[in-house]
N, C-alpha and C positions, 0 to 999 in steps of 0.2 A: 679664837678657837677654830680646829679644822673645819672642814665639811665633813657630817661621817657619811660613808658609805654603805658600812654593815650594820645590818641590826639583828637582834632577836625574831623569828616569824611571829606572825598572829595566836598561834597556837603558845608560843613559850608564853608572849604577854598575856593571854587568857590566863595562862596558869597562876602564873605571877600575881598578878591582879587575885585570884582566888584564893593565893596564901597555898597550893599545893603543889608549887617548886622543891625541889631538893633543896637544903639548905643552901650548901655552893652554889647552884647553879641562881639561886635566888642571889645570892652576894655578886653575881658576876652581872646579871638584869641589873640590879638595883647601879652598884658601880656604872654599868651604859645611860641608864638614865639618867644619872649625875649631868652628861655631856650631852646629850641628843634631846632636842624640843620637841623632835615627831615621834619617838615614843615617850616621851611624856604627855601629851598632847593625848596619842592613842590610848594610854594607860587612864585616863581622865575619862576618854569616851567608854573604854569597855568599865570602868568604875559604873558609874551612871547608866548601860544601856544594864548589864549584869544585874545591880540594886533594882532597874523596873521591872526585869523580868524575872525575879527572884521575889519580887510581891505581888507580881500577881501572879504566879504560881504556886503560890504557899508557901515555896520550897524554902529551908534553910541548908541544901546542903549545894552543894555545886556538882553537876552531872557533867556525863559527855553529851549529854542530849542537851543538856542547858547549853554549853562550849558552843555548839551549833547553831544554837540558835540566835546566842553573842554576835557569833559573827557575821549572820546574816542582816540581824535587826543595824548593826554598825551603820551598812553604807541608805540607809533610809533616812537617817535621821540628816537631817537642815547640818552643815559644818558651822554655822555662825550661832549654835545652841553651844558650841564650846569653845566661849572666848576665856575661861579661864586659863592660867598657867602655873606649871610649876617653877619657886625659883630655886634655881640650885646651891647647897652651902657654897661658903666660903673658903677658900683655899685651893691648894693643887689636885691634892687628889679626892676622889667622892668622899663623902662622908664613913659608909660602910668598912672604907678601905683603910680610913685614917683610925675609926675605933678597932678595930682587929688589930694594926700595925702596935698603939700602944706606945707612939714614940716616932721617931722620924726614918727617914728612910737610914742613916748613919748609924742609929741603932740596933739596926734588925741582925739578926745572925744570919748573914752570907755566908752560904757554900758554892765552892767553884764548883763547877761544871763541866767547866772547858777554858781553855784559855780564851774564850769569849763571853760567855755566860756564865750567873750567879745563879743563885736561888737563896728566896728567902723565905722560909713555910708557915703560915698564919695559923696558928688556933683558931678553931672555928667551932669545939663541941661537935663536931659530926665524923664519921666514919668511912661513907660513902665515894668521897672525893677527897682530893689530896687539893686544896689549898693555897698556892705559894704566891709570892713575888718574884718576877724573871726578871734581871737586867743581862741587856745584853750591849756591847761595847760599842763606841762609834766603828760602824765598817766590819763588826765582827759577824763572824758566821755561826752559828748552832750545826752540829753534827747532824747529818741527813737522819730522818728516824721515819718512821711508821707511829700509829697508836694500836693499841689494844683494845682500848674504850675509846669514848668520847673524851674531847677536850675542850675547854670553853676557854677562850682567852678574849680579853678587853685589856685597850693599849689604853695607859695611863699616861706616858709623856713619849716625846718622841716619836717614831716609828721605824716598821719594816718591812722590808720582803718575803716573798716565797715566787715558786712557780707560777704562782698563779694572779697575785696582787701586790700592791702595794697598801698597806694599813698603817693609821693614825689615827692621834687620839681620840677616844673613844668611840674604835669601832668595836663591832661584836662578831667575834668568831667561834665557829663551834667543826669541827675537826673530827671524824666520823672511826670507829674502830675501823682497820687498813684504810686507811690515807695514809699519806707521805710525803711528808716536803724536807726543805731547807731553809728558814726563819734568815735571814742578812740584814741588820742594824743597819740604818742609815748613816751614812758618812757626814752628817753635822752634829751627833751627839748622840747622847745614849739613849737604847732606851729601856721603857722599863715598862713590864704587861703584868694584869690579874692573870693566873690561869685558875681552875677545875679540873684538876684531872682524874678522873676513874680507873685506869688503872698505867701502868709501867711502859713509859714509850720502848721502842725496839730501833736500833738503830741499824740505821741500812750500811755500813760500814762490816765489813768481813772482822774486824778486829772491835769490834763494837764490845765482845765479851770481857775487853780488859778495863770498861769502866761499869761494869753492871752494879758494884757495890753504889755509885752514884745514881744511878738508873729507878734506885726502888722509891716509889712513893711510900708518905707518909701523914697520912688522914690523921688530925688531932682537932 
């Protein structure tokens, strides 16, 4: 397994851990911590400090003032109070990813994209975000684009580029409404990422308008 380099901030794993993630964006957390022992590890700590300061506060509900206080009481606490771990199922891809999917990656329903990229859109019961599987080809490039929303992506096999980085599996990316890049497959195979997306990328290409029927998301 790689090294990962990205993660989720403190604040998503608070939420996470609280159960008050967006549905996607929770399938996209939970898929990361499939692959990565440090937020597993972290999600263990904020479990446990969350549960003590949640009884002795009375409280049953989870605040932004509690969130605060999560994260402060964290770095007090002894590291050798959490020698448990999580272990991860079995197989290639996370758990979460493999019950949505329903099937293998061969039987998903593929739509091209580009003559580098697929898409294949998960049911997930929610509205909000749009869902899908990306594979993109050994060496293949994704059309420059912009977002409109947020985008959450975690690489599930292989990896790729942009301007900015290099990603692998399971790191965790999150892609801000106006950013911009250009995604490039690595030239030893494919690969293939969870996204979330909120709403319709825009693609920085002048002639961008002649694939917009492919462009629109589709939250189910």
């Amino acid at each position: 397994m790689s090294k990962i380099k990205y993660h989720p901030d403190t604040m998503t794993l608070i939420e996470f851990s609280a159960g008050v993630l967006p549905p996607a964006v929770a399938i996209c957390v939970a898929a990361h911590v499939h692959y990565c022992d440090q937020c597993r590890n972290e999600l263990l700590r904020l479990d446990q400090v969350a549960s003590q300061l949640m009884k002795s506060s009375g409280s049953t509900e989870i605040s932004v003032d509690l969130f605060k206080r999560v994260e402060e009481a964290i770095d007090k606490i002894p590291e050798d109070t959490f020698n448990e771990t999580f272990s991860p199922a079995e197989g290639n891809f996370p758990p979460i990813v493999s019950k949505l999917m329903q099937g293998n990656l061969q039987s998903q329903s593929w739509k091209k994209m580009s003559s580098s990229v697929e898409k294949a859109t998960l049911k997930t019961g929610q509205s909000e975000y749009e869902v899908a599987l990306h594979k993109i080809c050994a060496g293949g490039k994704t059309p420059k684009h912009g977002h409109g929303g947020k985008e959450y992506t975690v690489v599930l096999k292989g990896s790729f580029s942009d301007e900015m980085s290099v990603y692998s599996e399971g790191d965790f990316l999150l892609r801000e409404d106006g950013e911009e890049h250009q995604p490039t497959g690595a030239q030893n195979g494919e690969c293939i990422c969870l996204s979330a997306l909120q709403a319709p990328i825009k693609l920085s290409n002048p002639f961008g308008f002649l694939m917009k029927p492919w462009l629109r998301i589709n939250p189910i």
